[in-house]
Phi, psi and omega in degrees: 000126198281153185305310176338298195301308202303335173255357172303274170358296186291324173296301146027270181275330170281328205042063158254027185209067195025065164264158196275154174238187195315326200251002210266157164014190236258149196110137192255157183268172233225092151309141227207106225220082166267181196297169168328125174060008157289345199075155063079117174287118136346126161185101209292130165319308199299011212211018205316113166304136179211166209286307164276006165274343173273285178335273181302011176273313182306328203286313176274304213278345180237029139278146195251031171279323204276007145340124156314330194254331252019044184240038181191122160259198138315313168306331182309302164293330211228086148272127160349284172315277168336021178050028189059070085209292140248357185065023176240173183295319169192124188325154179244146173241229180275162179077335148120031199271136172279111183286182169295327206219150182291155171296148165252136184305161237212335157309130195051015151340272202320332170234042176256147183277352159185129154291139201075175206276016168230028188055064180260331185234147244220012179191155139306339173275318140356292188259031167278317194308320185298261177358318194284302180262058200242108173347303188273328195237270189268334168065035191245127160291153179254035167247333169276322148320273210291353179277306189287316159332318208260348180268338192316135159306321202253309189321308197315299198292348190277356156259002174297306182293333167262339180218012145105340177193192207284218172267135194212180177284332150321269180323312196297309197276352164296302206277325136338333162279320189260021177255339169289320182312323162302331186276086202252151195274149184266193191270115182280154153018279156330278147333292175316313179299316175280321175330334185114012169259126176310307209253010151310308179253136164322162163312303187294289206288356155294291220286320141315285192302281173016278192324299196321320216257279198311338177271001144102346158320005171260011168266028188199276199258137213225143166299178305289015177284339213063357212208165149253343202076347181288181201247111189246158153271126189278339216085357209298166148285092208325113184251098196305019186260003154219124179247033178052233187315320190282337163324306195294279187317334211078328171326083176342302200298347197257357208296115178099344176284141176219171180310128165298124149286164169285180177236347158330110188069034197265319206281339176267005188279007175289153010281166193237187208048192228265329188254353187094348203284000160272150185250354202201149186305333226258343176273005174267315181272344186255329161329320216270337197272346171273359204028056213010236178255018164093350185294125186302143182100338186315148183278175183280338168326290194296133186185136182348173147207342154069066200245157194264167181312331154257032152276340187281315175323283185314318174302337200253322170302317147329287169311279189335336181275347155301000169270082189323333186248133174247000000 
C-alpha cells in the first residue's frame, strides 16, 4: 500500500477528518436504482451519495487536470458509449503509453466486491488513487493534483458544496466514487424477456439462453449479475508479465486468475479478456466451445463443448441480449 491508500484509509477508520453521514451538512441525497434483481446499490455510510458529489465527480472524472500532462482523463479509457470502455485492446495513458491490461468496464461498479481485473482495490474510493499515480495511465502527483484543484476558479466552491470544504485526497476520491456508483446498467432484453415478455428475445437468442443454461456458464456468470465476482484461470495462454490475482495475493493458487467480468453490456466491451486479446463475442464463444487452452491451473468450469457454428451464433445472439444497445 502506497502513502496515499495509506492515508485514505486511515482518514476513513479514524473519522478525524469531518465525514459527513446521510443527514449530515451540505448536498441532497441521489436515489441510486440498480439493474433488475440486483438489490439496493451498495453506498458505505462515510460515503452518502448527493446530488452535488456526483456532479462534481463527473466533472473530475472527464478532466485531463488530474493528468500529470493534462492529456488524459478517466474518461479517456471509459467511454459512455462503450459501456465505459475504450475499443482498444489495452489502454494508452499519457504519453500515448500502453498499459498492461484492457479497461473494464465501469457499468455496475458499485457492487463488485473488489476492483480491477486482479482485485487489488477493496472500494471505489480505493481504487481511484491507482490510475492516478500510475506511471503508464495518468502520471500525476497528488500534491500536485490537489494544488491545482485548489488553485482552479470553479473546484474550490464546487467542493465546498458536496463536503462542507475544499479540495483534499478525501473529497477527490470521495467524489470520483460517487459519481462511478451511478453508472448503472439499464433494462435489458434479456431482462425484459425474464419479466415474462416472451417476445424480447429472438428465436436465436432464446434458443442462446438455453445453450448458455445447459453448458453450465451460469456457473461463473449466474443472472442477474452475470458474474460471481470471483477470480478464474480462463485457459487464456498465458502471458508472464501478468499473473493477475496472484500479483495480490501472493498465492501459487491465484497465480493467472483474473476477475469474471459480467456480462451486462458485454456486446459494446470489445476486444474481451483481461488483455484484449479476442477481438469479437463470436472469438469469445469459439474460446469457450474449444476449452480453452489447456493451461495448467485452468478452471474446471472451462471444458470442451464442441459447439457447432450454429450454437455459436445462437450463444452469441444471447450475449447481444445482455445489452441496452442492440
Amino acid at each position: 500500500m502506497n502513502r496515499a491508500c495509506f492515508l485514505l484509509l486511515a482518514a476513513v477508520l479514524l473519522g478525524g477528518c469531518g465525514l459527513l453521514g446521510p443527514d449530515e451538512g451540505p448536498g441532497s441525497g441521489v436515489p441510486l436504482v440498480g439493474p433488475p434483481g440486483y438489490g439496493p446499490v451498495p453506498v458505505p455510510a462515510y460515503n452518502p451519495t448527493t446530488a452535488e458529489g456526483v456532479a462534481l465527480g463527473r466533472r473530475l472524472f472527464e478532466d485531463p487536470l488530474l493528468s500529470g500532462d493534462f492529456s488524459v482523463s478517466c474518461a479517456s479509457c471509459h467511454h459512455a458509449d462503450r459501456a465505459f470502455t475504450d475499443g482498444l485492446p489495452v489502454s494508452h495513458g499519457v504519453r500515448g503509453q500502453a498499459v498492461l491490461r484492457n479497461a473494464p468496464s465501469l457499468l455496475d461498479v458499485a457492487y463488485r466486491p473488489r476492483l480491477f481485473w486482479d482485485g487489488g482495490a477493496p472500494s471505489l474510493e480505493g481504487q481511484v488513487l491507482a490510475p492516478l499515480e500510475a506511471a503508464d495511465e495518468m502520471d500525476a502527483r497528488l500534491d500536485t493534483v490537489l494544488a491545482r484543484l485548489t488553485a482552479h476558479p470553479a473546484y474550490p466552491t464546487l467542493f465546498r458544496e458536496a463536503f462542507g470544504e475544499g479540495p483534499s485526497l478525501r473529497t477527490l476520491t470521495f467524489a470520483l466514487a460517487q459519481f462511478e456508483r451511478t453508472l448503472l446498467s439499464g433494462v435489458t432484453p434479456y431482462d425484459r424477456y425474464a419479466a415474462g415478455d416472451s417476445a424480447a428475445l429472438t428465436p436465436a437468442a432464446r434458443r442462446g439462453l438455453a445453450l448458455f443454461r445447459r453448458s453450465g456458464c451460469p456457473t461463473c456468470h449466474p443472472a442477474p449479475t452475470f458474474t460471481t465476482g470471483g477470480f478464474e484461470d480462463n485457459g487464456l495462454a498465458r502471458v508472464p508479465a501478468d499473473s493477475g490475482r496472484g500479483r495480490i495475493t501472493g498465492q501459487h493458487a491465484d497465480a493467472y486468475r483474473f476477475r469474471v467480468p459480467s456480462l451486462r453490456g458485454v456486446a459494446q466491451t470489445a476486444p474481451y479478456m483481461h488483455d484484449g486479446r479476442l477481438p469479437t463475442l463470436e472469438a469469445v464463444v469459439s474460446h469457450y466451445s474449444r476449452g480453452g487452452e489447456g493451461t495448467d491451473g485452468q478452471s474446471p468450469h472451462v471444458r470442451p463443448l464442441a459447439l457447432t457454428d450454429d450454437e455459436r451464433a445462437d450463444l452469441a445472439a444471447f450475449l447481444q441480449s445482455l445489452s441496452t444497445q442492440q
